[in-house]
N, C-alpha and C positions, 0 to 999 in steps of 0.2 A: 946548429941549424941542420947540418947533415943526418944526426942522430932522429930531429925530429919528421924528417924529410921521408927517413928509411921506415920508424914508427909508422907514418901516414901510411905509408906507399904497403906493408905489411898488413894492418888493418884494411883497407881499400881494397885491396889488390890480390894481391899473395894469399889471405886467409881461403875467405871467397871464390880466387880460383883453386885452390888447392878441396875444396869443398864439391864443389862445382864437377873436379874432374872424379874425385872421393864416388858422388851422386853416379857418376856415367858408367863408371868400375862396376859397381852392385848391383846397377839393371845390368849391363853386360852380362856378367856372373848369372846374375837371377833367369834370364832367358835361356842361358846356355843349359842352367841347372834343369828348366822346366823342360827342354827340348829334349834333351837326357829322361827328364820322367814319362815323358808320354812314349817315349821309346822303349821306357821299360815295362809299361802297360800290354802293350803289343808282344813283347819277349814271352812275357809272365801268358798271356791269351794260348799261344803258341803250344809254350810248354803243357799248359792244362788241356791240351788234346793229345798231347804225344807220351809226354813225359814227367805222368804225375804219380806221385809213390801214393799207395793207400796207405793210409799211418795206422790204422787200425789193425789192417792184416800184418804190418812190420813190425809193430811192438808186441803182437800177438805170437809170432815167430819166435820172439826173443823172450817172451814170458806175459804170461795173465794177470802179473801186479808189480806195479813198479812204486818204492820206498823214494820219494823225492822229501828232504828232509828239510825244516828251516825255512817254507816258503813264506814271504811278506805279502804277497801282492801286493805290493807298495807301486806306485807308477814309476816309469822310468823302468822295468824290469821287464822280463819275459814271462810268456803266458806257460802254463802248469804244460800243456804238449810241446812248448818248444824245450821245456826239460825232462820231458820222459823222452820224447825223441832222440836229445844227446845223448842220455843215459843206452839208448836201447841201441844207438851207434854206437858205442863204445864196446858195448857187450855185441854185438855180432859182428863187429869188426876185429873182436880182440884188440884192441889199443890201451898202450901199456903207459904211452903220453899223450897228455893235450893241453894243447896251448889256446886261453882266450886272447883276443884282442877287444880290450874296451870290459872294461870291470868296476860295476856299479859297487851295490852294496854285497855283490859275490855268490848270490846262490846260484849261479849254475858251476863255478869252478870249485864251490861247498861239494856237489852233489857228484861232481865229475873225481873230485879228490878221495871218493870212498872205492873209487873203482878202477884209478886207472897208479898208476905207481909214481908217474909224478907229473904233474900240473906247472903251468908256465901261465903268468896275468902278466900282459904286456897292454901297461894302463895310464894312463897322463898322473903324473907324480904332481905334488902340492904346489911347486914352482913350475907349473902349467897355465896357461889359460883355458887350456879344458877341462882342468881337473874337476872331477864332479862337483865339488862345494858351492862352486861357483852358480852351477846347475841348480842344485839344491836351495841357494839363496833366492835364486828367480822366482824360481817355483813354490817360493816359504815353506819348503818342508826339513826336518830335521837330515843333517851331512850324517848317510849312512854308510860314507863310504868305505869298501871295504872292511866292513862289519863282522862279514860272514867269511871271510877269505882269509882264514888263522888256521890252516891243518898244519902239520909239520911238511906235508908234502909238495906246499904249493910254493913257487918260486917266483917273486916280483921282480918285473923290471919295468922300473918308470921311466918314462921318456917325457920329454914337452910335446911330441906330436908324435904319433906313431907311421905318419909319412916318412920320418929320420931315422926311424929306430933300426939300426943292425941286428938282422937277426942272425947273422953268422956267428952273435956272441952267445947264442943259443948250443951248443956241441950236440947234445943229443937228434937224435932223428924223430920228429914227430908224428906220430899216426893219426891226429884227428886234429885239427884246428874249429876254432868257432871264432868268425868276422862279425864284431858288434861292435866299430868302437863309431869314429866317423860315421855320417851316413847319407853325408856328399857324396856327388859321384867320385870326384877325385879324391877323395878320402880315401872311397872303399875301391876306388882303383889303383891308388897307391897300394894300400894292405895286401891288395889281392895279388898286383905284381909280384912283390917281396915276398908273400909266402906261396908262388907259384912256384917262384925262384929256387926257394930253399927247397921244395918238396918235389919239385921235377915230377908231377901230374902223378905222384908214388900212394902219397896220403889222401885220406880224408877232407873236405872242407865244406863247413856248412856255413851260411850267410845267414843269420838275421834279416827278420825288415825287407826280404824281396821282394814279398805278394804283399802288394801296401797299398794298391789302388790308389798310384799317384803321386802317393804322399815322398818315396822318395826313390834314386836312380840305382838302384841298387844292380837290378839282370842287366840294366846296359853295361855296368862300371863293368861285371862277371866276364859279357860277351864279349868286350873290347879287348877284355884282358887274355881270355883261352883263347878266343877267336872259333872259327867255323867246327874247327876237328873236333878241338876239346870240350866244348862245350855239346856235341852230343853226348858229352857223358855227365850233366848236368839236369837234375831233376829239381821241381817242385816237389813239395808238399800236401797233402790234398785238404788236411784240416788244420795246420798251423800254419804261419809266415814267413817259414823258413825255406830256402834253397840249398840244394846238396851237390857238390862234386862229387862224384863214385867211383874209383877206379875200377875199372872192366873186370878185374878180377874178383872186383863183389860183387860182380853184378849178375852171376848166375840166378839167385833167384827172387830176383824183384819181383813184388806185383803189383804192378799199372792201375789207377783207378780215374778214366776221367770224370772231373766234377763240372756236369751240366744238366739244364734240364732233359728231362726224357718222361715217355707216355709210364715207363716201367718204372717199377718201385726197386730202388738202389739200394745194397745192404747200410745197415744203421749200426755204426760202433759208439758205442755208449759205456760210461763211464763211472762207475761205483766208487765215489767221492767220501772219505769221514776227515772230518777237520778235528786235529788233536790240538789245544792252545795251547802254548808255552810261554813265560817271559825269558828274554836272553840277558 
């Protein structure tokens, strides 16, 4: 009787509420998240009057043709300038390491491994719940994970959530990070603390996915985490999605481009494209 008693009262009771509070958790969450984007909307407005890099004239600084090798455009990845920008960071940064966080099928730590001496993927390993496959199943496209991420130079470390992951087990000093894994806010404010931590405002760090119009909290997670000071030394991007940490000491010779309307005709970087096909 007691058995059937506690059955009833589980089915009735207990599931239901346990559902119920499940329901209250996820709006909670979901509001916090939205309140967080539309704060990063304003961040992102901000920056593109003050503090937006012309990518044109930056990569043009650093060279008139950049060899970005093994691109898929496969969804789920980054756009062709958010990897000639890492590229063109690396080369006028001189950065001899860099560490991604959040590594799809790997072309940008492919393209980052021909340039810099050793490469770090700090990525959700197979006994994850975020592990890409899972992604991939959703989305019915073929598990490319880590495809492209086979140099000898590149060093995996899987974690289940990269909010956990010790980067202290990292010994080397890194000079360029790239933040793509999460892209919650507390995701990418977790990531951003921990490699704020490690780098002491010293390195590099560029953020995927900040100029998103919306879609996710990325400049807030940034701003919470530098705060007032640091974050003057955070720029946009003017033609891809990326946001950039700079240390002062590269920052001699930036140059500013804000992207808005005006009466005048603004210079146009344009981009001489040949697609070479390969099977892998």
């Amino acid at each position: 009787m007691v058995r059937i008693l506690k059955k009833i009262f589980q089915i009735f009771f207990f599931r239901p509420m346990k559902e119920l509070l499940s329901f209250f958790r996820k709006r909670k969450a979901s509001r916090f998240e939205n309140v967080k984007k539309e704060a990063s909307v304003e961040i992102v407005k901000r920056l593109n009057d003050v503090r937006s890099l012309d990518l044109g004239r930056f990569l043009l600084n650093v060279s008139n043709e950049f060899f970005l090798p093994n691109l898929t455009f496969i969804i789920g990845g980054s756009g062709v300038l958010d990897y000639a920008f890492l590229k063109a960071c690396a080369l006028s940064f001189k950065c001899k390491t860099y560490l991604e966080v959040g590594t799809y099928i790997g072309e940008s730590i492919n393209i980052m491994s021909e340039i810099c001496e050793r490469c770090y993927s700090v990525t959700a390993g197979s006994d994850s719940p975020y592990y890409m496959r899972s992604w991939c199943k959703e989305e019915d496209i073929p598990n490319y994970s880590e495809f492209l991420a086979k140099a000898d130079n590149i060093i995996h470390c899987y974690c289940r959530d990269s909010k956990e992951f010790d980067y202290d087990t990292i010994r080397d000093k890194i000079d360029l990070y790239f933040i793509d894994g999460d892209h919650s806010y507390l995701g990418v404010k977790a990531d951003t603390e921990k490699i704020w931590k490690k780098s002491r405002g010293d390195s590099v760090i560029v953020w995927h996915d900040f100029k998103t119009k919306g879609r996710t909290a990325v400049a807030q997670a940034v701003y919470d985490v530098l705060g007032g000071e640091f974050f003057e030394d955070v720029f946009i991007v003017d033609n891809n999605i990326c946001g950039i940490y700079i240390p002062k000491k590269y920052q001699s010779n930036l140059e500013l481009n804000s992207v808005k309307f005006t009466e005048e005709r603004q210079t146009l970087w344009t981009y001489n494209t040949q697609l070479v096909i390969q099977k892998i």
